[in-house]
N, C-alpha and C positions, 0 to 999 in steps of 0.2 A: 654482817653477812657471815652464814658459817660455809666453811669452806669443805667440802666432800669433794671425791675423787671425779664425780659428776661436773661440779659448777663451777673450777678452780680454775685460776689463769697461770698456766705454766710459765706465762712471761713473769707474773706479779712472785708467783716463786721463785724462780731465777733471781729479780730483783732483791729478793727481800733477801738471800744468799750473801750476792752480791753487796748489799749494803751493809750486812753484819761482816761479811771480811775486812771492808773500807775501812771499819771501825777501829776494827783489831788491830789496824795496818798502821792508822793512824797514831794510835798508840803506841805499837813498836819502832815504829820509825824504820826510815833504811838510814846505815852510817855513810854519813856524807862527807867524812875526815879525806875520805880520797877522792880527787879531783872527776876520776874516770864514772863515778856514782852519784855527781853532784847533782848532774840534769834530773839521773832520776831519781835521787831522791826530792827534787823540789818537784814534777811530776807528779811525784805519787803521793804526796803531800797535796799538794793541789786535789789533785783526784778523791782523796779520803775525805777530804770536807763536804764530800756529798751525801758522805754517809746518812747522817741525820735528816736532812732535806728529804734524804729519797724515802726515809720511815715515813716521813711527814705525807710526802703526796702519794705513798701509797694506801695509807690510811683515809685520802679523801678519793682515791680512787675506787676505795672497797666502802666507804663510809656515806659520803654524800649524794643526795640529800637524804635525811631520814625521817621517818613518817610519824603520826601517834605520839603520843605522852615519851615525855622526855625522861621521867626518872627510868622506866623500864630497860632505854638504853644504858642511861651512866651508869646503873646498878651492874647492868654487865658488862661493862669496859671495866668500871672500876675493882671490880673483883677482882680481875686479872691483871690487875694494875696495880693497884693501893698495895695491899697485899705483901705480894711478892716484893714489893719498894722498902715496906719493912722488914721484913725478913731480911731481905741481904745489905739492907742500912745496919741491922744488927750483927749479921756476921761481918761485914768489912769490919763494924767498929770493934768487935769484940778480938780482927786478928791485929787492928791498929792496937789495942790496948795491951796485946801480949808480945808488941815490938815494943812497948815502950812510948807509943807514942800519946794517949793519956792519961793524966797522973792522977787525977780526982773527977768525981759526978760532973763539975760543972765544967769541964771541957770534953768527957764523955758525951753531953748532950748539946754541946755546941758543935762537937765533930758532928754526931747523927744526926744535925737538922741543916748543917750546913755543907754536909757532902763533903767533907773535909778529907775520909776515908776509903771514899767513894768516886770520885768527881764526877765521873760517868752517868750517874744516876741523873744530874740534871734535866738528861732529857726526859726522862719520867715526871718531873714538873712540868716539865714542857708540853707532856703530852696531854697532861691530866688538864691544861687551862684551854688550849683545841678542842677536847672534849666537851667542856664544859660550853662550850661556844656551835657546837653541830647539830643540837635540837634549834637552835636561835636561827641560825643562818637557814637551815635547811628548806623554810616556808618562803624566804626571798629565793631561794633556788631555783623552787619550783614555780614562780612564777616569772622572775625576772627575764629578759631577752639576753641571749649572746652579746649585743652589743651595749647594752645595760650593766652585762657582766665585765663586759671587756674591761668598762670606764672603771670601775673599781679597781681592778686588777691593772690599769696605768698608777693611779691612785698608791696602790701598794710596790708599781716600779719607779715612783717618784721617792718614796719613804729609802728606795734600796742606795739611794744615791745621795739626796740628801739625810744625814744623819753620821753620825759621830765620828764613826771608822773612816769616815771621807773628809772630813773637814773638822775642825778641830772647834771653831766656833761658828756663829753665824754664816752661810745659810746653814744648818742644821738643827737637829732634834736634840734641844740642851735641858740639863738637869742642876740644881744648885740645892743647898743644905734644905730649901721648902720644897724644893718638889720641881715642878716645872718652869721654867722662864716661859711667862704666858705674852710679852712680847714679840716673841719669835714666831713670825707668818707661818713657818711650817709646823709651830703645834697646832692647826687646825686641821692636818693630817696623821697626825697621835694616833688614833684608834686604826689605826690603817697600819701602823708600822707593827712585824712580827709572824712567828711561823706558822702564821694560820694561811694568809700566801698562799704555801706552800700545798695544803689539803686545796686550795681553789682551784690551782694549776693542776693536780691530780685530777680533780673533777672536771674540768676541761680534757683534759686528753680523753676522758672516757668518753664524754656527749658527744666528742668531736672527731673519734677514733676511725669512723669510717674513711670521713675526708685524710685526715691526717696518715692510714694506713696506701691511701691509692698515691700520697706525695712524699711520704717517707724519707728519700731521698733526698730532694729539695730542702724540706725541712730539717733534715738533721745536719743537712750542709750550711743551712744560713744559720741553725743555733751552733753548731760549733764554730762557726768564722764569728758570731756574735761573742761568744766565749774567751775566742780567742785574743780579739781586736779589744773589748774590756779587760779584760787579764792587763796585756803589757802596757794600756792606755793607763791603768790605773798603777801598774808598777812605776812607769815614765813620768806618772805626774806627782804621784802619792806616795803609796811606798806597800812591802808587801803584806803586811798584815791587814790592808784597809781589802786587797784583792783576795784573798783567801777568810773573807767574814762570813760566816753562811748568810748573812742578809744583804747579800753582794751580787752585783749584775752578771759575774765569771761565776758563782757558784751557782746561782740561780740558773744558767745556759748550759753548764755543763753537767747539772743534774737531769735537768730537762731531755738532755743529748742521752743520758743513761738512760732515764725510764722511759723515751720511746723506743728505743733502741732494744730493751731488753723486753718491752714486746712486742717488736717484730719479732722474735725468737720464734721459731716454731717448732715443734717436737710433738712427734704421734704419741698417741694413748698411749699406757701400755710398755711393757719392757722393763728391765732393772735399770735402767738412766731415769726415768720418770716415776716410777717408784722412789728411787734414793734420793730426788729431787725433791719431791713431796715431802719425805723425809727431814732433809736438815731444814728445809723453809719451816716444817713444823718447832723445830730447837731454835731457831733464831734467836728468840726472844731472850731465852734460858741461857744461848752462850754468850749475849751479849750482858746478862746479867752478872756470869760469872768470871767472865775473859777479862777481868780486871786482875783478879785474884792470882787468876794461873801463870798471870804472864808476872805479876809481882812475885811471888815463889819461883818461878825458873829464874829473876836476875839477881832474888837474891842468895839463890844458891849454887849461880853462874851455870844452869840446866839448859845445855841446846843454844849457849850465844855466839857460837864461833860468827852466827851471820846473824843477822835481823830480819832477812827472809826466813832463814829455816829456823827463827824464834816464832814470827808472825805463822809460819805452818803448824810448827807442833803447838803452839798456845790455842790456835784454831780447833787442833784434834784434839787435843785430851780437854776444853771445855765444849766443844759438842761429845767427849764419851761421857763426860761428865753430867750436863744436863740430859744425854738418852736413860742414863741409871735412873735421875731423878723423873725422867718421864716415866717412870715405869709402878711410881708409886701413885697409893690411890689417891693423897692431896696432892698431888702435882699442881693443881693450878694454883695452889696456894705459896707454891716456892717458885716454878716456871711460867704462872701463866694457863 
């Protein structure tokens, strides 16, 4: 879907904001050394694991279902995708190699395929195997029933529970030096585990946006008591890395809690708030490409650390002025998107 000043969803802007600061935030962290900052830094740690998730179901909120021949889509996802992934796989690598950090070709190329200089970028793997999955699903879409849909979508809240980050062996989704332990009853929900989910839950809120807009309320009171009550169930019994996994029943509820949340937003046409708005939803992509870089040159030139808020701010400004420069040129979508 292309997005004009006409057909856009100022909530799904907001969102997509909102979920590139998570990101940022997630990366800077807040320093948790003093006791008085500890709530929130685990808060807001919590909170930024949603960041990705909520790319994810915004993509199937804008994306699902799609119609016609499939390569016509990928060819233009992927251009604004593939692309720009290389590009800034070659600039991270090339400023890893003038820190020092590779000495010869064959870790040069093992950094740039394994994100080693990057991390970030993963989700651009991520995105591209979703993608490759949107023309396939999109025909059960349109015909399937809501309650047809439901059953899968249990299906893939069965995967968020049992598997790895929850249990350490059996019941879960185990791997060994061949591949899969094909004795374990829940590899015959394999294909069901992963953040494709995440685009189905987007598409859900949109078929189902009416209902869900007249009970708003309700529902975003029982997903965050659902949020909440898996959180500390899964701290109480597990521990915390298993409750903060983005393939997790807390993160899955408290993303959920965001993107309906940030469209009920509403805001009139019109004015310098929904212009500027437009705006950075437009660089998202660009700053999230490059907020890796900026925030690694301010620490390691100790630029703006006195806090980790006001690093997490100015790393946010100067890669969105940064990606608006680069919006300005005529390849832009070859380095932004």
């Amino acid at each position: 879907m292309e997005l004009t000043e006409t057909n856009r969803n100022i909530g799904i802007d907001m969102l997509r904001i909102v979920a590139c600061a998570l990101v940022i935030l997630h990366h800077t962290k807040i320093d948790s050394s003093n006791s008085i900052f500890h709530l929130l830094y685990a808060a807001s740690f919590t909170i930024s694991r949603c960041a990705v998730p909520l790319f994810f179901m915004i993509s199937g909120y804008l994306l699902l279902p799609q119609s016609g021949d499939a390569m016509p889509f990928l060819k233009k996802r992927f251009d604004r995708i593939i692309v720009p992934l290389l590009v800034w796989l070659l600039v991270y690598n090339l400023f890893f190699v003038i820190s020092g950090g590779v000495m010869n070709w064959k870790d040069f190329l093992f950094s740039f395929f394994s994100l080693e200089a990057a991390p970030h970028l993963w989700f651009l793997y991520a995105l591209i195997g979703v993608y490759l999955l949107i023309p396939i699903v999109s025909p059960f879409l349109q015909k399937v029933t809501f309650r047809g849909l439901l059953f899968y979508m249990l299906i893939w809240g069965v995967t968020l529970i049992f598997n790895s980050n929850n249990f350490a062996s059996f019941p879960a989704l185990e791997f060994d030096h061949h591949g899969l332990v094909f004795t374990n009853i829940f590899f015959a929900i394999l294909p069901f585990y992963g953040y494709f989910g995440y685009l189905l839950l987007g598409y859900i809120v949109k078929v189902k946006w009416d209902y869900i807009s007249r009970n708003r309320w309700k529902i975003l009171s029982v997903i965050l008591l659902a949020g909440v009550v898996s959180k500390l169930a899964i701290l109480l019994l597990l521990n915390d890395a298993a409750s903060i996994a983005y393939l997790s029943v807390p993160t899955v509820a408290f993303t959920l809690f965001l993107f309906i949340g940030g469209l009920c937003l509403n805001f009139s046409r019109g004015g310098g708030f929904y212009s500027a708005i437009m705006i950075i939803a437009d660089l998202t992509f660009g700053i999230y490409l490059i907020h890796l870089l900026i925030y690694d040159w301010l620490i390691k030139y100790e630029l703006f650390t006195e806090s980790r808020i006001f690093t997490f701010l100015i790393t946010f400004l100067i890669s969105g002025l940064f990606t608006y420069l680069l919006s300005r040129l005529p390849f832009r979508k070859y380095v932004i998107g």
